[in-house]
C-alpha positions in Angstrom: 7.2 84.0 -73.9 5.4 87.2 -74.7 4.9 86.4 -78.6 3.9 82.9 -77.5 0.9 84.4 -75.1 0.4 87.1 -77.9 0.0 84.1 -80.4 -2.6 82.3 -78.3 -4.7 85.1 -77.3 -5.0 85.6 -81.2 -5.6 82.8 -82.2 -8.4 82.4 -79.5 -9.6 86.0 -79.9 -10.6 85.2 -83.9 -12.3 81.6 -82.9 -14.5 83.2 -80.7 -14.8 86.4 -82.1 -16.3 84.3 -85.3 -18.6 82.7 -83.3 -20.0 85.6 -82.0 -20.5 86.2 -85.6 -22.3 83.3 -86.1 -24.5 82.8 -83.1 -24.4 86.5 -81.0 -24.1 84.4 -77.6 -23.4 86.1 -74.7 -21.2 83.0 -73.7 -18.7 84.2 -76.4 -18.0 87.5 -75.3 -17.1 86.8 -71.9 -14.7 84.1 -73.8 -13.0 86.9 -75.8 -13.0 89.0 -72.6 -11.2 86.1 -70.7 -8.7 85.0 -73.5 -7.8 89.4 -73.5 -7.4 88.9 -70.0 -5.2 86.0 -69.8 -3.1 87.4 -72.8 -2.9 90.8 -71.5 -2.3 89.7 -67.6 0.4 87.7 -68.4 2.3 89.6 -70.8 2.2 92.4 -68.5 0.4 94.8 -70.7 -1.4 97.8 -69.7 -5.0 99.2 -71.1 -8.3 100.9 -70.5 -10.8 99.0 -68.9 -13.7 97.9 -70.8 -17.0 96.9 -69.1 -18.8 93.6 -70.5 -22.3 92.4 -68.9 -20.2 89.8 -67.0 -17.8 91.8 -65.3 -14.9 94.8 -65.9 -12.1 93.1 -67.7 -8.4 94.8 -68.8 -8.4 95.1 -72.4 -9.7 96.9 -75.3 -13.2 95.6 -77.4 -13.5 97.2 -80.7 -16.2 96.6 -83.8 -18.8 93.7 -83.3 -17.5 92.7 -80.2 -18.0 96.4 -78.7 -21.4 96.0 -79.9 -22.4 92.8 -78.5 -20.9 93.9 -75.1 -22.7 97.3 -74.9 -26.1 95.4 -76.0 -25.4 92.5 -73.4 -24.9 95.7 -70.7 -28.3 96.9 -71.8 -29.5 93.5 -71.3 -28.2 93.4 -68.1 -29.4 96.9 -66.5 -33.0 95.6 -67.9 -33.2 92.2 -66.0 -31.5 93.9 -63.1 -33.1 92.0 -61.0 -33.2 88.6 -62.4 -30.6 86.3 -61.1 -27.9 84.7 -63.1 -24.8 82.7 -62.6 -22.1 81.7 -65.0 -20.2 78.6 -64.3 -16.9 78.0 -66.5 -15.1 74.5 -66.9 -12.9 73.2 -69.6 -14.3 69.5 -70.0 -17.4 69.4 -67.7 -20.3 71.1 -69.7 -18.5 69.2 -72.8 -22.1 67.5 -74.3 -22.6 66.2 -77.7 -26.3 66.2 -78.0 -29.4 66.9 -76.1 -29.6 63.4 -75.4 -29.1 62.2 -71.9 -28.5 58.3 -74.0 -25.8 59.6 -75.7 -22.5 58.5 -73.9 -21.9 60.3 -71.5 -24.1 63.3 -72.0 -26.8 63.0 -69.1 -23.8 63.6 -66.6 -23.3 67.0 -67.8 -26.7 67.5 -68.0 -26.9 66.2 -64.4 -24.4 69.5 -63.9 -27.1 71.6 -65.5 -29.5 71.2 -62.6 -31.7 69.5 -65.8 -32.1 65.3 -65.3 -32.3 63.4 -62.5 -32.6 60.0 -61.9 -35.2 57.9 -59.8 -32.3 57.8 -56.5 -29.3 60.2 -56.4 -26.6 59.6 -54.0 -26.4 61.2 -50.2 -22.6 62.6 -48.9 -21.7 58.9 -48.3 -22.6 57.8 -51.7 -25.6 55.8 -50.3 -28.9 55.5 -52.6 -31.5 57.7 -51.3 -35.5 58.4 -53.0 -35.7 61.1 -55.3 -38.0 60.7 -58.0 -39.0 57.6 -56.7 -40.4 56.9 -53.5 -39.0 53.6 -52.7 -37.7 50.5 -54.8 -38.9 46.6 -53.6 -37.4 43.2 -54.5 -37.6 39.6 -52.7 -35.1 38.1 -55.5 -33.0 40.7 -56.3 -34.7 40.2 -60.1 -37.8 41.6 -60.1 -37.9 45.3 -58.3 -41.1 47.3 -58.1 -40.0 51.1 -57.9 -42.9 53.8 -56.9 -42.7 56.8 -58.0 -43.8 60.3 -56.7 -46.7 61.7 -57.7 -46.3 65.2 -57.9 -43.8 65.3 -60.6 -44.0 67.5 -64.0 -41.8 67.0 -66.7 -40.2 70.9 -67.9 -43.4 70.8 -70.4 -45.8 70.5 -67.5 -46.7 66.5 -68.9 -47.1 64.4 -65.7 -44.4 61.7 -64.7 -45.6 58.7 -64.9 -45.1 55.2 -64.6 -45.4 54.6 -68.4 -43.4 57.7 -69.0 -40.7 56.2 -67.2 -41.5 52.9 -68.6 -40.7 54.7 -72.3 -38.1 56.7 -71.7 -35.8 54.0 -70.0 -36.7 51.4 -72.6 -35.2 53.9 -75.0 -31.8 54.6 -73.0 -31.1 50.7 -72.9 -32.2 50.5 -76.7 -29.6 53.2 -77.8 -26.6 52.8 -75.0 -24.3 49.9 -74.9 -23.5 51.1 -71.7 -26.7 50.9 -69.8 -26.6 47.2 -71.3 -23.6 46.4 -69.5 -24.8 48.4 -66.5 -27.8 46.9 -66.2 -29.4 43.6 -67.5 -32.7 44.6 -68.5 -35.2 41.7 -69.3 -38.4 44.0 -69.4 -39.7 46.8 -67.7 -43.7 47.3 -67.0 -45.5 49.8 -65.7 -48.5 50.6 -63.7 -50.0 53.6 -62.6 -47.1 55.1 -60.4 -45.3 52.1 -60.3 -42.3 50.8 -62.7 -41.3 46.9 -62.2 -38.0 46.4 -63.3 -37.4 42.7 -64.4 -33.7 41.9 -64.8 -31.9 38.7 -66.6 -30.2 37.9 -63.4 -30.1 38.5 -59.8 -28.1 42.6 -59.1 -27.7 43.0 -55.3 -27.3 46.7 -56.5 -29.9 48.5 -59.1 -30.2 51.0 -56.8 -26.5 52.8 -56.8 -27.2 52.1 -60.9 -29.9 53.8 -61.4 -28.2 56.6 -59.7 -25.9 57.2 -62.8 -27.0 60.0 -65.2 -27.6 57.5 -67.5 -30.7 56.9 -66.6 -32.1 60.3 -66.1 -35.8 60.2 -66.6 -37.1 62.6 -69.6 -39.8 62.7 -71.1 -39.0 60.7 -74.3 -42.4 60.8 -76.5 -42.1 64.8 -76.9 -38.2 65.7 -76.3 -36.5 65.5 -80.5 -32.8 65.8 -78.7 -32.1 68.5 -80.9 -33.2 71.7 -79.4 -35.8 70.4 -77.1 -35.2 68.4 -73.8 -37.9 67.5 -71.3 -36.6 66.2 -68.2 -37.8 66.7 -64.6 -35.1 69.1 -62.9 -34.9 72.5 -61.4 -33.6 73.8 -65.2 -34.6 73.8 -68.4 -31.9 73.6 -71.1 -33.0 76.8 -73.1 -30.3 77.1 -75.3 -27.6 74.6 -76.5 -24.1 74.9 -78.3 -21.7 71.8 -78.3 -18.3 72.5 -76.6 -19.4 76.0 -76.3 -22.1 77.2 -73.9 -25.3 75.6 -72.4 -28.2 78.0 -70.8 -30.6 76.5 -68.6 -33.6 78.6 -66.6 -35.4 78.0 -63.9 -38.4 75.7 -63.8 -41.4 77.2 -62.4 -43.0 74.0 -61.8 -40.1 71.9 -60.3 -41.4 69.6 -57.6 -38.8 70.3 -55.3 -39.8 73.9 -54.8 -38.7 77.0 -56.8 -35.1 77.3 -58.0 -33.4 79.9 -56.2 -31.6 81.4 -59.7 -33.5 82.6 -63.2 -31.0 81.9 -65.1 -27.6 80.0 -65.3 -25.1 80.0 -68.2 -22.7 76.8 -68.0 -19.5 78.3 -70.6 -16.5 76.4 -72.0 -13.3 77.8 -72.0 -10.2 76.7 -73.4 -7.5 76.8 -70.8 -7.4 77.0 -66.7 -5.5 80.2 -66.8 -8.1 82.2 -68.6 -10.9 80.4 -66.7 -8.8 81.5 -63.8 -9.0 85.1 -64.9 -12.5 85.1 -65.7 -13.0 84.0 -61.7 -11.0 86.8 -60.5 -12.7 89.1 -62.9 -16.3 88.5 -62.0 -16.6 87.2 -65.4 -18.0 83.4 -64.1 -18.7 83.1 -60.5 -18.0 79.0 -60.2 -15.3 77.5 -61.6 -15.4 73.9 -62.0 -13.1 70.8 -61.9 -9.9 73.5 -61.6 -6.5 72.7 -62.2 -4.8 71.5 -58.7 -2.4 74.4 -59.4 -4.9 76.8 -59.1 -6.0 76.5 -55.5 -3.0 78.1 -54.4 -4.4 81.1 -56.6 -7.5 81.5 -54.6 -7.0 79.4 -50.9 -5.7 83.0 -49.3 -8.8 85.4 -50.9 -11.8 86.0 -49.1 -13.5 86.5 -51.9 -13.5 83.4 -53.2 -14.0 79.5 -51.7 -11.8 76.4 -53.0 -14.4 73.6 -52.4 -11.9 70.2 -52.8 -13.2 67.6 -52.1 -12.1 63.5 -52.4 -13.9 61.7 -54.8 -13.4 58.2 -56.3 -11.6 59.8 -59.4 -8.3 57.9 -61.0 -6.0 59.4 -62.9 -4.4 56.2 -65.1 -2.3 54.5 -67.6 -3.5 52.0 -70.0 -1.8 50.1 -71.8 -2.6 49.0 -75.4 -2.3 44.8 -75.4 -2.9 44.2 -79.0 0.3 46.5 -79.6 3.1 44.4 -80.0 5.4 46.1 -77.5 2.9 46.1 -74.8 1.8 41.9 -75.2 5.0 42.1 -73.0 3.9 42.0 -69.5 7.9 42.9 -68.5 7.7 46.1 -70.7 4.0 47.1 -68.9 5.5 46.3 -66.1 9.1 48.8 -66.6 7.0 51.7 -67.2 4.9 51.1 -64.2 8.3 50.9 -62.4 9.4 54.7 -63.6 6.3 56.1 -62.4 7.3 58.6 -59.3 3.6 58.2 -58.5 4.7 60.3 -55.1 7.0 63.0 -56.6 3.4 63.4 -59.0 1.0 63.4 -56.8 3.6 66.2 -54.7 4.3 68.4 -57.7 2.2 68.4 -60.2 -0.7 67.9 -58.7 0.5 70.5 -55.5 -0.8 67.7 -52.8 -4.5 67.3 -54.5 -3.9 63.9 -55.2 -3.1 60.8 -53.3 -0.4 57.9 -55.0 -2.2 54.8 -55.7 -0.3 51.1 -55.8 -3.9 49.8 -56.2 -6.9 50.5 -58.5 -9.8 51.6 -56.2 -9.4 54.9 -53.6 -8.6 53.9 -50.3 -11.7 55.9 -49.1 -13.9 53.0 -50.1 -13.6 50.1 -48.2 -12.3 47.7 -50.7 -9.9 50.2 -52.0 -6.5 50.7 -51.1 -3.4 48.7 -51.4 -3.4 47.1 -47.7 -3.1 43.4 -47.8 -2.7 43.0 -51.8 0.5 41.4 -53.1 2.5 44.2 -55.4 4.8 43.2 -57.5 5.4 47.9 -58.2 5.6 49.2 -54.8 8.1 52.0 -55.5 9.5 53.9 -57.9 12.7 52.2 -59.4 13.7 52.7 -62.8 17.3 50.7 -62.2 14.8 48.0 -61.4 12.7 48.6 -64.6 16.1 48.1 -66.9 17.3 45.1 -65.2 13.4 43.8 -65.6 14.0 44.7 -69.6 17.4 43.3 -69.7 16.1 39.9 -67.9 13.5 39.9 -70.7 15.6 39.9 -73.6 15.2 43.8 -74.4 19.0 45.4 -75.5 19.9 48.0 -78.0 21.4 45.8 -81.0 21.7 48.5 -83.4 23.0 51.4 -81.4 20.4 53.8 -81.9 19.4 54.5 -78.3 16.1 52.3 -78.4 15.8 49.0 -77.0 14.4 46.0 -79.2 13.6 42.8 -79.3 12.7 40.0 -82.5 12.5 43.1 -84.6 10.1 45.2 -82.4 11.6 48.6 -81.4 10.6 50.3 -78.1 8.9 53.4 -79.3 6.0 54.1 -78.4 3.0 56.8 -78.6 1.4 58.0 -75.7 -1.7 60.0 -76.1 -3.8 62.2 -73.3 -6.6 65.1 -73.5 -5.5 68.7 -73.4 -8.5 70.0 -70.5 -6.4 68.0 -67.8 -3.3 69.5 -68.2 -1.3 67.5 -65.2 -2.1 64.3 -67.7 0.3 65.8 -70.2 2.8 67.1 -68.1 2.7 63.0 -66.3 3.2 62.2 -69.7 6.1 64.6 -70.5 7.9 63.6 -67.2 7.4 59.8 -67.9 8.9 60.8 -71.4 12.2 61.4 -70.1 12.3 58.6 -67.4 11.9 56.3 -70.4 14.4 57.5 -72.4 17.2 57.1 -69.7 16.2 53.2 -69.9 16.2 52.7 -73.8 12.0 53.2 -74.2 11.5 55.8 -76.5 7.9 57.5 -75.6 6.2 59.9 -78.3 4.0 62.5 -76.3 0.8 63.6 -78.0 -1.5 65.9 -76.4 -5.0 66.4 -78.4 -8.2 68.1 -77.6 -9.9 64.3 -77.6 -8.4 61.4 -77.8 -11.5 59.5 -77.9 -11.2 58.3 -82.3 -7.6 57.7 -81.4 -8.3 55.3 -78.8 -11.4 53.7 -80.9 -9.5 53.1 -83.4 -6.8 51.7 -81.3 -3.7 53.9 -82.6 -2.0 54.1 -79.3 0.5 52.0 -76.8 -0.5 54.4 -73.5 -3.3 56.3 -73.4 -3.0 58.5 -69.8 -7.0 58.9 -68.9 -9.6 60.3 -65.5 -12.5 59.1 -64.6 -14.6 58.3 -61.5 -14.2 54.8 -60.6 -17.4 54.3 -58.2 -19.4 57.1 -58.6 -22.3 54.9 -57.5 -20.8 53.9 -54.7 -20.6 50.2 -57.0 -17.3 48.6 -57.8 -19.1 46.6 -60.7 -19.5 49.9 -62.7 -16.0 49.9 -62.9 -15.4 46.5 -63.5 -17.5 45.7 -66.4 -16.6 48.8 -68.5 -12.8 48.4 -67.6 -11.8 45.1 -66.8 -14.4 42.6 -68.2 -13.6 41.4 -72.0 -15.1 43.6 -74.5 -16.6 46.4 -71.7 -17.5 49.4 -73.6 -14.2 51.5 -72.3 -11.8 48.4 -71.9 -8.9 50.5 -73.7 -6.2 48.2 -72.7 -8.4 45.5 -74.4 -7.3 43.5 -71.6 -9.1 39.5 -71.5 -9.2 37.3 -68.6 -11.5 34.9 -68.4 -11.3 34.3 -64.5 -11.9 38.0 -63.9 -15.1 37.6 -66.0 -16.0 34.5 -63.7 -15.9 36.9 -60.5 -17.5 40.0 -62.2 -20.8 38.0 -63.0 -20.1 36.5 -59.5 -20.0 40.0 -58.0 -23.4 41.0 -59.8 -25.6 38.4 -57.1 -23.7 38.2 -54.3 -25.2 40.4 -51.4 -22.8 39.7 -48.5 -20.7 42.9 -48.1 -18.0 40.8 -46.7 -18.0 39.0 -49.9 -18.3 41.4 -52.4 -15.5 43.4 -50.5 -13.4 40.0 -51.4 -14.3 39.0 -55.0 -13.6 42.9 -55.6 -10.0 42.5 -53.9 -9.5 39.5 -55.8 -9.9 41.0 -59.4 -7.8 43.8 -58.5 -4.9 41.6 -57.3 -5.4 40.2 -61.2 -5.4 43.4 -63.1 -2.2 44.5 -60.7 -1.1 41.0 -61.8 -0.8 41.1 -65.3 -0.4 44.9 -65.3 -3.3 45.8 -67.4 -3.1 49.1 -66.4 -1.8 51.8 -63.8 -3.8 54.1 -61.4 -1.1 56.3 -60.4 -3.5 58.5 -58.1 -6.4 59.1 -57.0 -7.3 63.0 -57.4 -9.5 65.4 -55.7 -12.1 67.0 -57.3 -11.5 71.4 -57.1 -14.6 73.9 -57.5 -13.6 77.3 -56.7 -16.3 80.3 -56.7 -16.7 83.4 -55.5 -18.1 84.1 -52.2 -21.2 85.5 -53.4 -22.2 81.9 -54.6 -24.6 80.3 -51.5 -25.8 77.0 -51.0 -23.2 75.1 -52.8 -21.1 72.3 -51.4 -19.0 69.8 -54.0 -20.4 66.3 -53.9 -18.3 63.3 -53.4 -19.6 61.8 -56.4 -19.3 64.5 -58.8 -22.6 64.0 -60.2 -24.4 67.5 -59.0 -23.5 70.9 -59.4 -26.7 73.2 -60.1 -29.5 72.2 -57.6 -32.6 74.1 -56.6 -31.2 75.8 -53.6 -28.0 77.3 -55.5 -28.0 80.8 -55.0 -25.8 83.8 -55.8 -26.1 87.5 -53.8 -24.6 90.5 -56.1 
């Protein structure tokens, strides 16, 4: 065990120490002075303190990384009286690009206190103004949306209704997903007014443009690269991929002045070091925590676990064009040896709730209530019987069941920053095997060319399911043919029917109904399996004011976060 933690705290000693090398961000030293930490504090080991500008950490600095920490301290005693925050995560300040566009890259710019969006969402995940004043519409087609007048973009240029105009024009030109979102005919603008003309009627543009995808920046003078003007309290300052964002306050922020100068948003590798950089002062938020690690910090004063339930799945797809999984009976066998209780109990310590349906049973057409489910428990005696009934037996005695010359081994892929996803994985690993279905286990670092390229059978994913408070965001990406993250690549025609349905009905009552009906379809032909629905776990220390996780998990840095040293 020792020479295993030794091994890692090498390994990510020399990554980081490089990059120091490279770049000199302060980022990187408290990510060497975290993985020392980790590898120290868990092997037991014993040394000198060593003071960096985030904090006192055990272990020893030496060479350039001595020197980088001692200038950082200067750095530090100088702006004394400036106010930073660091907030570490492993996945959640993951951005490609600069681009809000890009995937999914406005949501963690959204975490960076730097876009917003014309509404944002209230506690309850209702549509309230934000940069826009109110939105207007008589046919659900045509919506006029005014806009405030007293915003500044983070180069001072005014917000207006052409700048808006441009810069969503250019999200739906370069993002297949804001096409499926949102169907855009034309957009025009007046003044400090934007009319949004759509192709067909959308009882619910609001809760859309709520999504981070459609941040307003200012697209005429931002290049993506190292500039980025958008609207909120921060300015993105300084930008490494995967590595470290800084943002700074915005004196001219509309919403009043941001409470901190300075905020450093810091990838790190694992939950225990990020863990350790918490307890050592090193980062004073942690975000989107391993459930195990509440238990860490629920008992300490110093320290707050903010958990709160979101819409977040944690789920099973299931690769139809593989020719294993065309079997419905083999979908349906795995879904069986799911102990979607004994997981949501263990490895998830209690943070999660089992699921037998798709949506959380917070919303109110989620739950399982009233839906017919053909996997109610967990039964794997059931799940070989199911096999056997479908003509699956082991004809050549090698353990693995097979059928018309197809063998059942499988691959099973899943991201390393959710670590519960691989140990899910692992435990499913060996409840298949005691049935004949032999399940390959590989944990990666991003699965995402993988799963593009459709080299998989399971593929064990998160995500918010209705972050806008819509079921249709859900549904178009997921479940309709060809949506932009239908992994399963799961077609059927009469859920397309209802989703375009869905898009004009108003009636809550009805919507609530169509929604119920497509999920009894999906659970129907077992296109995939939300085992739970999980909550979402920021920790920080005490220090940290004027911070509350939101339901939706769109916001973390706002203009009244504040931190008291």
């Amino acid at each position: 065990m020792k020479k295993k933690l030794e091994t890692i705290q090498i390994i990510e000693t020399a990554r980081l120490t490089e990059a120091i090398r490279r770049t000199g961000k302060r980022v990187l030293v408290l990510g060497v002075a975290a993985a020392l930490a980790f590898g120290l504090f868990a092997c037991g080991s014993k040394e000198e303190k060593s003071t960096t500008a985030a904090g006192t950490t055990e272990g020893k600095t030496t060479g350039a990384e001595s020197s980088q920490a001692d200038e950082e301290t200067l750095r530090a005693g100088e702006n004394g009286d400036r106010k930073i925050m660091n907030l570490g995560s492993m996945g959640y300040f993951a951005a490609e690009t600069m681009d809000p566009a890009n995937g999914w890259d406005g949501w963690y710019m959204m975490y960076d206190g730097a876009t917003e969006t014309l509404f944002k969402l209230d506690e309850t995940i209702t549509p309230v103004p934000n940069l826009a004043l109110t939105c207007e519409s008589e046919d659900f087609i045509n919506w006029t949306v005014t806009l405030r007048d007293d915003v500044t973009f983070q180069n001072g240029e005014k917000m207006t209704g052409e700048a808006v105009k441009k810069c969503l024009e250019r999200t739906y030109e370069v993002s297949d997903r804001a096409k499926e979102q949102i169907a855009i005919e034309s957009i025009e603008a007046e003044g400090q007014t934007v009319i949004f003309h759509l192709q067909h009627e959308s009882v619910s543009l609001l809760n859309d443009l709520c999504d981070p995808l459609w941040s307003v920046y200012d697209s005429e003078n931002s290049n993506y690269t190292d500039t980025l003007y958008c609207t909120g309290p921060y300015r993105i300052t300084e930008f490494e991929p995967y590595v470290e964002t800084v943002v700074e306050k915005y004196e001219g922020y509309w919403g009043g002045e941001p409470k901190l100068d300075e905020a450093h948003l810091i990838t790190i590798s694992d939950p225990e070091s990020i863990a350790m950089a918490l307890q050592n002062g090193e980062i004073d938020l942690a975000v989107a925590m391993a459930t195990s690690s509440a238990s860490v910090f629920e008992d300490d004063p110093n320290f707050v676990v903010d958990a709160v339930t979101t819409t977040r799945a944690n789920r099973m797809y299931y690769n139809m064009e593989r020719p294993a999984l065309k079997d419905p009976s083999v979908r349906q066998a795995i879904e069986m040896c799911m102990d979607r209780e004994g997981i949501a109990a263990s490895l998830y310590s209690g943070m999660a709730t089992p699921s037998w349906g798709i949506y959380a049973d917070i919303l109110p057409y989620g739950g399982a209530e009233g839906l017919n489910l053909s996997v109610d428990r967990y039964d794997p005696e059931g799940a070989a019987a199911l096999l056997a009934e479908a003509g699956w037996s082991d004809t050549n005695g090698d353990g693995i069941l097979d059928k018309d010359g197809v063998e059942l081994e499988l691959r099973a892929v899943t991201f390393a920053s959710r670590k519960e996803l691989g140990q899910v994985l692992e435990l499913l690993q060996s409840e298949l095997s005691a049935i004949g279905i032999k399940l390959n286990v590989e944990i990666m670092e991003s699965t995402n060319d993988v799963v593009a390229a459709g080299d998989y059978d399971l593929d064990c994913e998160t995500g918010v399911q209705a972050p806008t408070g819509n079921a249709q965001y859900f549904i178009n990406m997921m479940l309709v043919t060809g949506g932009s993250s239908n992994h399963s690549h799961y077609s059927n025609s009469k859920l397309d029917a209802l989703a375009k349905e869905l898009e004009k009905t108003q009636e809550e009552d009805k919507r609530t109904d169509l929604i119920r009906q497509m999920v009894q379809m999906v659970l129907d032909d077992h296109a995939m399996t939300v085992f739970n629905h999980q909550k979402m776990i920021n920790i920080y220390s005490s220090n940290v004011k004027n911070y509350h996780t939101h339901p939706s998990e769109y916001y973390l840095l706002d203009v009244n976060t504040d931190i008291e040293r």
